[in-house]
C-alpha positions as CSV (number, residue, x, y, z in Angstrom):
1,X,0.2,-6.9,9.3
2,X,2.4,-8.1,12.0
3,X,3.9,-11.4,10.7
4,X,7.4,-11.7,12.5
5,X,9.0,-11.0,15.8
6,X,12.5,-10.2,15.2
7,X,13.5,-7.1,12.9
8,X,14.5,-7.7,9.2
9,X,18.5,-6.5,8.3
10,X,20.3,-5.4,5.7
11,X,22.7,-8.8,5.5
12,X,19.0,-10.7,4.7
13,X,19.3,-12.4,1.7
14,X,16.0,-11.2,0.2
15,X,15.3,-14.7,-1.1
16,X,15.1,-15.9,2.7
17,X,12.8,-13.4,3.3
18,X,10.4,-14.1,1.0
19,X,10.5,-17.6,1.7
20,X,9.3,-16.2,5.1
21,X,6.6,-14.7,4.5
22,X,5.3,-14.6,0.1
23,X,3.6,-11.5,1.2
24,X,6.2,-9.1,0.2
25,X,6.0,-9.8,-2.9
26,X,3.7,-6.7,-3.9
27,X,5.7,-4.6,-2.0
28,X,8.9,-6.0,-4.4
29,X,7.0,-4.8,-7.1
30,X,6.8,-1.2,-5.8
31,X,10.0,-0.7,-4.8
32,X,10.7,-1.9,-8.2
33,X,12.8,-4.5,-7.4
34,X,13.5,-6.8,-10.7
35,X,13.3,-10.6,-10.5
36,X,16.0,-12.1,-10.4
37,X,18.4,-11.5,-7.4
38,X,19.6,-14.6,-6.7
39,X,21.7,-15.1,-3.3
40,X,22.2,-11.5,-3.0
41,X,21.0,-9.5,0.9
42,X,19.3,-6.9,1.1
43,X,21.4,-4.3,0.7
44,X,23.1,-5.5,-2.3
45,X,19.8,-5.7,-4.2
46,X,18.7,-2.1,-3.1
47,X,22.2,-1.0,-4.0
48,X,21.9,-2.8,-7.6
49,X,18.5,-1.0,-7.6
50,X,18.8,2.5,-6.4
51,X,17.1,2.0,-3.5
52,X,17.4,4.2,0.1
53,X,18.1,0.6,1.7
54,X,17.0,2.3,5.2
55,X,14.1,3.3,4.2
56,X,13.0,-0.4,2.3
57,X,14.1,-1.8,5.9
58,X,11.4,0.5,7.9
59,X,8.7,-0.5,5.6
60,X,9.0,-3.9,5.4
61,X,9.7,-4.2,9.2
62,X,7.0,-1.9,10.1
63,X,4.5,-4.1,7.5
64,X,5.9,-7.1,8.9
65,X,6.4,-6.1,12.9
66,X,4.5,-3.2,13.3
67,X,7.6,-1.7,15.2
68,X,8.9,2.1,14.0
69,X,12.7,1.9,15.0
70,X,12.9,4.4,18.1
71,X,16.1,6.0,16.5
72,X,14.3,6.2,13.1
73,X,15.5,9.7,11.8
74,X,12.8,12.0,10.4
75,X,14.9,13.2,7.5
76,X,14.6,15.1,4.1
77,X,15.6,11.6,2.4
78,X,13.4,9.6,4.4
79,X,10.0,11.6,3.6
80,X,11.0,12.0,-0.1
81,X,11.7,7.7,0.0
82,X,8.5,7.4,1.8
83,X,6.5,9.7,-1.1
84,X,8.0,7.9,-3.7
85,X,6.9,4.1,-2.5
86,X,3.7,5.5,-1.6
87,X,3.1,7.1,-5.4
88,X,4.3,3.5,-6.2
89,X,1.5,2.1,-4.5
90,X,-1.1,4.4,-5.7
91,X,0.1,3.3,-9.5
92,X,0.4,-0.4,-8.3
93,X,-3.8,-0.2,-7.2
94,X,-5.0,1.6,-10.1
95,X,-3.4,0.3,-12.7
96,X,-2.8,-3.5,-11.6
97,X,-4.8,-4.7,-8.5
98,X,-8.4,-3.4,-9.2
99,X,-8.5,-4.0,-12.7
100,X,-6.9,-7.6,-12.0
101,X,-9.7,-7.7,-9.1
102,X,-12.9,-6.5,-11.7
103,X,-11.5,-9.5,-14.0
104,X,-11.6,-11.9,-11.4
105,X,-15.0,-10.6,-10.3
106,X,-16.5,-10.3,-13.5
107,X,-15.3,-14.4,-14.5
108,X,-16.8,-15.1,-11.5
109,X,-20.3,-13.7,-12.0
110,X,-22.9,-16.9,-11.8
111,X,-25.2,-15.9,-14.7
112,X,-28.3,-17.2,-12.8
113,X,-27.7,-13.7,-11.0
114,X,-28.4,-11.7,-13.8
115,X,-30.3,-9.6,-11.8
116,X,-27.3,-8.4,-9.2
117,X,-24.5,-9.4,-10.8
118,X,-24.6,-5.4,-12.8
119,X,-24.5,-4.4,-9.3
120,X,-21.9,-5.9,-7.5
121,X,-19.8,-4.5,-10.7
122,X,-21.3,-1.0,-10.0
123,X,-20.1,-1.2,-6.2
124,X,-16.5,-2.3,-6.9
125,X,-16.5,0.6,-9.4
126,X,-17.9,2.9,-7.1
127,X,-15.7,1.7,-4.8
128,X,-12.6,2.4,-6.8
129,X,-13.5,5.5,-8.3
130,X,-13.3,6.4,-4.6
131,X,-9.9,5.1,-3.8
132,X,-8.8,7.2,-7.0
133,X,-10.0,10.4,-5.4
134,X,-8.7,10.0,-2.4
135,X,-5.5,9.0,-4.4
136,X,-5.5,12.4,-6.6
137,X,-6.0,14.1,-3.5
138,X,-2.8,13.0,-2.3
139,X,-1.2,13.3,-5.7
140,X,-1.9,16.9,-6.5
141,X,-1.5,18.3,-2.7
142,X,0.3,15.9,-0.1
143,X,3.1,14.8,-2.3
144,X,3.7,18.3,-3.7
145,X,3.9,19.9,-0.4
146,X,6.0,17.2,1.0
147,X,9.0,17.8,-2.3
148,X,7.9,21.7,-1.5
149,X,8.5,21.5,2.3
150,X,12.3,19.7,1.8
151,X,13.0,22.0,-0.9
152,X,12.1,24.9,1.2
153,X,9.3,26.4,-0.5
154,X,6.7,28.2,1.5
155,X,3.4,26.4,1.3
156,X,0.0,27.7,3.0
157,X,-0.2,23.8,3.6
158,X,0.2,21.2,6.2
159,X,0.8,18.0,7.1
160,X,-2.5,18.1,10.1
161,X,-4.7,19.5,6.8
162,X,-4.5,15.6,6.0
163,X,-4.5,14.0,8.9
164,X,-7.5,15.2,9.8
165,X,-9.4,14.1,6.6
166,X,-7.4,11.6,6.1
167,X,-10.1,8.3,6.0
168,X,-10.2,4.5,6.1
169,X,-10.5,3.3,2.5
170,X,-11.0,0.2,3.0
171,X,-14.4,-0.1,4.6
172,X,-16.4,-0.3,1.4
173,X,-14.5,-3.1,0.1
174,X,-15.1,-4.9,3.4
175,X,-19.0,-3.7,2.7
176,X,-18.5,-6.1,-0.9
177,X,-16.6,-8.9,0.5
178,X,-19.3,-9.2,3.3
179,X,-22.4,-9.2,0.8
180,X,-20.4,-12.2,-1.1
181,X,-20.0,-14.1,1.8
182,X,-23.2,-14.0,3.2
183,X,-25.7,-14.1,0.4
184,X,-24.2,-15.1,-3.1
185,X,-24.7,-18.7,-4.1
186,X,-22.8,-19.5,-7.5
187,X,-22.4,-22.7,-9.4
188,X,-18.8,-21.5,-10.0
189,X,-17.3,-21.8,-6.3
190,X,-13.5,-22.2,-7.4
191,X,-13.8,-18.9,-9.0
192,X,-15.6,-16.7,-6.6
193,X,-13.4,-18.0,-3.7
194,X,-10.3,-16.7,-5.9
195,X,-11.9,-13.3,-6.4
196,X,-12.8,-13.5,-3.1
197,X,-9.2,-14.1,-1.6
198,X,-8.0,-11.3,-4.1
199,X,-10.5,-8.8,-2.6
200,X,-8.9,-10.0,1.0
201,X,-5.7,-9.1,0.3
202,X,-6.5,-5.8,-1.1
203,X,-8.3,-5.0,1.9
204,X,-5.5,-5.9,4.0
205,X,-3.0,-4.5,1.6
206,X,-4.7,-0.9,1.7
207,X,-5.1,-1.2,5.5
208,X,-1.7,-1.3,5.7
209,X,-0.7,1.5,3.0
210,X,-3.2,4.1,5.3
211,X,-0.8,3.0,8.3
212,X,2.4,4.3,6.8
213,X,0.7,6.8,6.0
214,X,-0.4,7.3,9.6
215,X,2.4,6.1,11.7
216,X,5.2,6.5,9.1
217,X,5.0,9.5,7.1
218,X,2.3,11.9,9.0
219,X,4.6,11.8,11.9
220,X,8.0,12.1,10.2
221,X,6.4,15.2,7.9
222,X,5.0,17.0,11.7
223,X,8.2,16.6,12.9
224,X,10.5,18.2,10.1
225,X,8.0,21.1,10.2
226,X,8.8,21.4,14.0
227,X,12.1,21.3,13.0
228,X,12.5,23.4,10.3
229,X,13.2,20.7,8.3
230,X,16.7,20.2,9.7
């Protein structure tokens, strides 16, 4: 997750920063950003885009950093921006990563391993019919409590309710890539190493949606209840 050691701004030109480091480019994609932005910084391409250009710059420096600003406001704005890129991401998993993942996989298959190959496909199923729980979870009583909470509406509800069952998602995932590795032989290498490196990322790319979650929006939620949302 941590890639750079200075602190992204908003007079980047986002073309510069993605020549930095290509990894930001699924993050683009939930932010919405369009293709296309030429020469323009940072803030000019949020602007164009309706985009809370504070809160796209605490993201992507947190993703690539690891650093939370220390005068990082927890405001109404902020948690709502947060929500919003985080139901972004949940869309973003569900409806283009895994599938594009189970493709991969499934090309992959060596049909010599006619035996296992029905269930590796079970386990990444499994595997992402878990993810999608814990995403409707979130969904149908995080996010509604959080647009509740700003919009003063009393809610039996809290923010520690999810942090303490709030789990690692990831681990099964590592459980598949780990069986790969160690004990699948394929005459189709170039193609299992693809899927492989696609199963990689997505680890990696859900490790790092369950840290804003931790250390950007659990904390910034706990401390506008404190504050009585002020």
């Amino acid at each position: 997750m941590k890639r750079l050691s200075t602190p992204v701004t908003a007079n980047d030109l986002l073309v510069d920063l993605i020549k930095e480091d290509f990894n930001i480019l699924p993050i683009l994609s939930r932010f919405s950003i369009p293709l296309g932005f030429g020469n323009k910084n940072i803030s000019e391409v949020c602007l164009e885009n309706d985009i809370d250009t504070d809160i796209f710059l605490l993201i992507i420096n947190f993703i690539l950093t690891g650093v939370i600003p220390a005068e990082e406001k927890c405001s109404i704005k902020s948690a709502i921006g947060i929500v919003d890129f985080l139901h972004n991401s949940h869309d973003y998993f569900l409806g283009y990563k895994f599938p594009h993942i189970r493709a991969n996989l499934v090309s992959a298959l060596d049909q010599t391993h006619s035996d296992i190959n029905p269930a590796i496909i079970s386990f990444f199923d499994s595997y992402v019919s878990q993810v999608k729980a814990h995403f409707d979870y979130e969904e149908l009583n995080v996010w509604p409590y959080i647009r509740n909470l700003v919009s003063n509406t009393d809610s039996s509800y809290n923010i520690d309710i999810f942090r303490k069952h709030h789990d690692e998602i990831g681990e099964k995932l590592s459980d598949l890539k780990n069986i790969i590795l160690r004990y699948y032989t394929t005459s189709m290498p170039n193609k299992m190493y693809d899927a492989l490196v696609d199963i990689f990322n997505c680890e990696e790319d859900l490790n790092t949606h369950h840290a804003i979650e931790n250390h950007i929006l659990i904390p910034m939620i706990s401390a506008l209840e404190q504050a009585g949302k002020k």
